[in-house]
C-alpha positions in Angstrom: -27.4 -3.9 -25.9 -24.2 -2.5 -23.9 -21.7 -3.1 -26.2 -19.2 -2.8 -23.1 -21.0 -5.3 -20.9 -18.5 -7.5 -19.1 -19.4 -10.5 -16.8 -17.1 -9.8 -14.3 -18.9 -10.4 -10.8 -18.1 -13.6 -8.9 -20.3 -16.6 -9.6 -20.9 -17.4 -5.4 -21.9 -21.5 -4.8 -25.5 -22.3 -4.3 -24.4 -23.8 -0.8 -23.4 -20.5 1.7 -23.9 -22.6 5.2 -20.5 -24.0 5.3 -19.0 -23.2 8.4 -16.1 -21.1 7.7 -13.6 -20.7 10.5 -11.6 -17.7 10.7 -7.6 -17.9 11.6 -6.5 -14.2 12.2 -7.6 -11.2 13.2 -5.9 -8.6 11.8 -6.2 -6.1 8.9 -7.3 -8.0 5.9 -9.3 -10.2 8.1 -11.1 -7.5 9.5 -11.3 -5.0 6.0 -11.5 -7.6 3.2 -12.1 -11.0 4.0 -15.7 -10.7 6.7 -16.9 -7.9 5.2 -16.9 -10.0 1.5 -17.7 -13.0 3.4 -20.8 -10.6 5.7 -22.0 -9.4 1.6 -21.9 -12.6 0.2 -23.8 -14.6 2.9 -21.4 -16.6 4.1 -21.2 -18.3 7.5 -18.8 -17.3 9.7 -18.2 -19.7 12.6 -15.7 -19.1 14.9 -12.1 -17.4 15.1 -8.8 -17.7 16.6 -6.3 -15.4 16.9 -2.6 -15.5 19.4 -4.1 -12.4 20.4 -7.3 -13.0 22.0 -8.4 -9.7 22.6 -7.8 -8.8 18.7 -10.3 -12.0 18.0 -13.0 -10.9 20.3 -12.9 -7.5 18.9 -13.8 -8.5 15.5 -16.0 -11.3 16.9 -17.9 -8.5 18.6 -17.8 -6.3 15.1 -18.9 -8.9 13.0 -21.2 -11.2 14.9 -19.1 -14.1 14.8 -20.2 -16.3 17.2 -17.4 -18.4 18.6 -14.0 -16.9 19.2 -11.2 -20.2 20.4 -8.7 -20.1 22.2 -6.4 -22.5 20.3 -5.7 -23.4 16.6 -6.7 -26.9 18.2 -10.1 -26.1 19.2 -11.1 -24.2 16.1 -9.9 -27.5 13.6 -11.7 -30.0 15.8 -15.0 -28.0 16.2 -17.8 -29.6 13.9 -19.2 -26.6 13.2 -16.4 -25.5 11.2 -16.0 -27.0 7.5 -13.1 -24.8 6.3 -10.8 -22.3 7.3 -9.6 -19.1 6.5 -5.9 -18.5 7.5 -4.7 -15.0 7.1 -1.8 -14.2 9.4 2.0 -13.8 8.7 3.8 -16.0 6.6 5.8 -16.9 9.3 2.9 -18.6 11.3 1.4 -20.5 7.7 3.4 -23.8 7.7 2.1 -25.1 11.6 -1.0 -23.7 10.9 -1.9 -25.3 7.7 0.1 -28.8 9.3 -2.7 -28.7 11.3 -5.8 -27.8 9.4 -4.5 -30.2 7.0 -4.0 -33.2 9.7 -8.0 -32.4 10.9 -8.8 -32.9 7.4 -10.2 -29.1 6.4 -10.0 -27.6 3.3 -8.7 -24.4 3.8 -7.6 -21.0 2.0 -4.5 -19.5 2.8 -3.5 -15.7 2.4 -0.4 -14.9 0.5 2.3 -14.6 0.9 2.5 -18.7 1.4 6.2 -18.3 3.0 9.5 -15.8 3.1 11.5 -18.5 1.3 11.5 -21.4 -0.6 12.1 -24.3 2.0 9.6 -23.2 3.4 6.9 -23.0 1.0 8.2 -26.2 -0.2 7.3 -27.9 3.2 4.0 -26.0 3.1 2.9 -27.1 0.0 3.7 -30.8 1.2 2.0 -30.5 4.0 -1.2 -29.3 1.8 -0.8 -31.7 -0.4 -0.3 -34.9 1.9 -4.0 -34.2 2.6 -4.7 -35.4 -0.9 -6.8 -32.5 -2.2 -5.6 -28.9 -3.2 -6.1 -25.4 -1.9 -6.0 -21.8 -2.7 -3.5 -19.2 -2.0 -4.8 -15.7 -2.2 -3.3 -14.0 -5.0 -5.3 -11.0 -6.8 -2.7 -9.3 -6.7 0.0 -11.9 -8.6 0.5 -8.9 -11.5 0.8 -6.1 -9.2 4.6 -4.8 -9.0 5.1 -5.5 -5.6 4.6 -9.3 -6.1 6.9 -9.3 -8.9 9.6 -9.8 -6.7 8.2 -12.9 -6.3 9.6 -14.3 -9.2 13.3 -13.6 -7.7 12.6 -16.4 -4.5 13.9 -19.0 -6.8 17.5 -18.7 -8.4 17.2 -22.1 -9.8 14.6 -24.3 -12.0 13.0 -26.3 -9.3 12.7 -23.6 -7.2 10.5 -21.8 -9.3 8.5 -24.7 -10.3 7.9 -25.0 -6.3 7.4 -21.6 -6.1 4.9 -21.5 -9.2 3.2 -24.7 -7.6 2.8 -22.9 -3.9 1.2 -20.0 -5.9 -1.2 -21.8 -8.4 -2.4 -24.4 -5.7 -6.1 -24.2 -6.7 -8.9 -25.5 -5.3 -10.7 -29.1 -5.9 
């Protein structure tokens, strides 16, 4: 026996059909996020990106089959059953207003927002869907998200804060 032997791959879900739709095309899209999701199985249905041409290039690269043109199209198609939003902060609070009003689950890539109003709305607007997501954080003890802990100069804005970054998934 390995005295050193650590369980410490990810247990993946029995179920890898789920139509996972993809909002974003840029870097972590493209070197993290389909290549885990190409390894693990997973069932990439469409993507949208602002930038077309940045969509249908990773479409192409990854044999995605569907790129949309609009955030609209990609919520209301059947054939996706959550979606993956990794753009710019900036962009998360419409976006998950509307994965959120078509019902999806969806995980969202950190950082959730550049300040704490609008996290705060953010989190509302995941929460008024009555079930709970998850913000990508494996990095939450790396120094760079340490500053982090500085968004909030008072109590309740940390606990909003804390909340927007331990949103976890139902």
């Amino acid at each position: 026996m390995n005295p050193i032997a650590l369980d410490h791959l990810p247990v993946l879900p029995g179920r890898r059909d789920y139509g996972i739709g993809i909002c974003g095309a840029g870097g972590i899209v493209n070197d993290a996020h389909l290549p885990a999701y190409r390894k693990a199985g997973f069932n990439v249905a469409g993507i949208f990106d602002a930038r077309r041409e940045a969509a249908e290039r990773t479409a192409a690269r990854f044999e995605i089959p569907r790129v949309f043109d609009s955030l609209e199209q990609l919520v209301a198609d059947r054939r996706v059953d959550v979606v993956d939003i990794a753009v710019p902060a900036t962009e998360n609070l419409g976006i998950v207003e509307a994965v959120s009003a078509a019902g999806k689950p969806m995980l969202i890539q950190k950082p959730l927002a550049e300040d704490y109003e609008t996290a705060r709305r953010t989190v509302e607007a995941i929460t008024r869907r009555g079930k709970e997501e998850i913000v990508v954080v494996e990095c939450i003890y790396c120094k760079g998200q340490k500053r982090v802990s500085r968004w909030g100069e008072r109590k309740e804005e940390r606990l909003w804060l804390l909340k927007a970054l331990l949103i976890r998934s139902n």
